[in-house]
N, C-alpha and C positions, 0 to 999 in steps of 0.2 A: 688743565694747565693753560695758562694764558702768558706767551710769550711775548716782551714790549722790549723793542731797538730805541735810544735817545743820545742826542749829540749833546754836548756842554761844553763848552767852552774848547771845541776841536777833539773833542774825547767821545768816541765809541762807546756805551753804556749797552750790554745786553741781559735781560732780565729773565728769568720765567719764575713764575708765580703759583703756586696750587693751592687748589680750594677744593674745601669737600663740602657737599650737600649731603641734605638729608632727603632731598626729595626720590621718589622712586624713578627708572633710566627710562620707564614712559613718559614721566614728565620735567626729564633733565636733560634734555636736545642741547646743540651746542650754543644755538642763536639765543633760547632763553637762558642759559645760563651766563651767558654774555651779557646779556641786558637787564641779568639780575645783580650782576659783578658793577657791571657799569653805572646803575641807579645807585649803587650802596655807595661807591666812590662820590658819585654825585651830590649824595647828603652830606658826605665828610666832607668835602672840598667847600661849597657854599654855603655852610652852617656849622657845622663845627669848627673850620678854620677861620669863621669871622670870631666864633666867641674864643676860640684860642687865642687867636693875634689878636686881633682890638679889642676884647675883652680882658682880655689877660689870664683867662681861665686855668689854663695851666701852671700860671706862673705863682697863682693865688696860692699864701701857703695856712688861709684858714680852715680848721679841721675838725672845728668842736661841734657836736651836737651839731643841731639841725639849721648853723651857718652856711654851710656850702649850699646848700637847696636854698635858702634866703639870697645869697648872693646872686645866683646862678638866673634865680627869678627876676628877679631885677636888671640885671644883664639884659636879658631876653625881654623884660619891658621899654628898654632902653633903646633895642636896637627895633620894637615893635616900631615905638614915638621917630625914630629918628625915621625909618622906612617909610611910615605914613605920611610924613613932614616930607615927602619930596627928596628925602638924601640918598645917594648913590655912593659915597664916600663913607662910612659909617667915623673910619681910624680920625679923618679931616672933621666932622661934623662935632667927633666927641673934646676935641681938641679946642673945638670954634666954643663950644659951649662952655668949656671947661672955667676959660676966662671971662666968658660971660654968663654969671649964673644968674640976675638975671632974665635974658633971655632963655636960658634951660627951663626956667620955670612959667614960662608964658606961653613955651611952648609946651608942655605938659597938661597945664590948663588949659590950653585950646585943643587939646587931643582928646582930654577927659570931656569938657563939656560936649565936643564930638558926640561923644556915644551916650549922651544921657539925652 
């Protein structure tokens, strides 16, 4: 159980949370289980919530055949080029390019010949 106290906007929030392992109670102490809790939040929060929000990943309502896996890749090439280009913004970067496509495409081709 992992109990979490948060204020918001003057309001008291108190939480607990249970989680079950599979691992055996030798190797499920409480610090590693914390910090196994903690890394998995870790990947949702800085990766799955960039491609949710500024991808739009959830909001996408294509579902046919092997579309979603197309898009999804593309996304994640998207935010590769924008990461290696120096962006820290991804939501501002994809907006910057949007109307200048292009630069979207110049900076694509200097990502690509990069790696050749």
């Amino acid at each position: 159980m992992v109990e979490r106290t948060r204020q918001a906007h003057g309001v008291t929030e108190r939480e607990a949370t249970f989680y079950i392992t599979s691992l055996p109670p030798s190797e499920a102490g409480a610090t590693r289980l914390l910090r196994l809790i903690r890394s998995h939040w870790l990947i949702e929060n800085q990766v799955h919530y960039v491609r949710d929000v500024t991808g739009g990943e959830d909001a996408c309502r294509v579902r046919t055949a092997n579309a979603p896996e197309v898009l999804a890749g593309l996304r994640n090439a998207t935010h590769t080029v924008l990461r290696a280009s120096g962006q820290s913004n991804l939501a501002a970067a994809v907006r910057h390019l949007a109307a200048a496509p292009r630069k979207a495409v110049e900076l694509v081709t200097r990502f690509v010949l990069r790696l050749l």
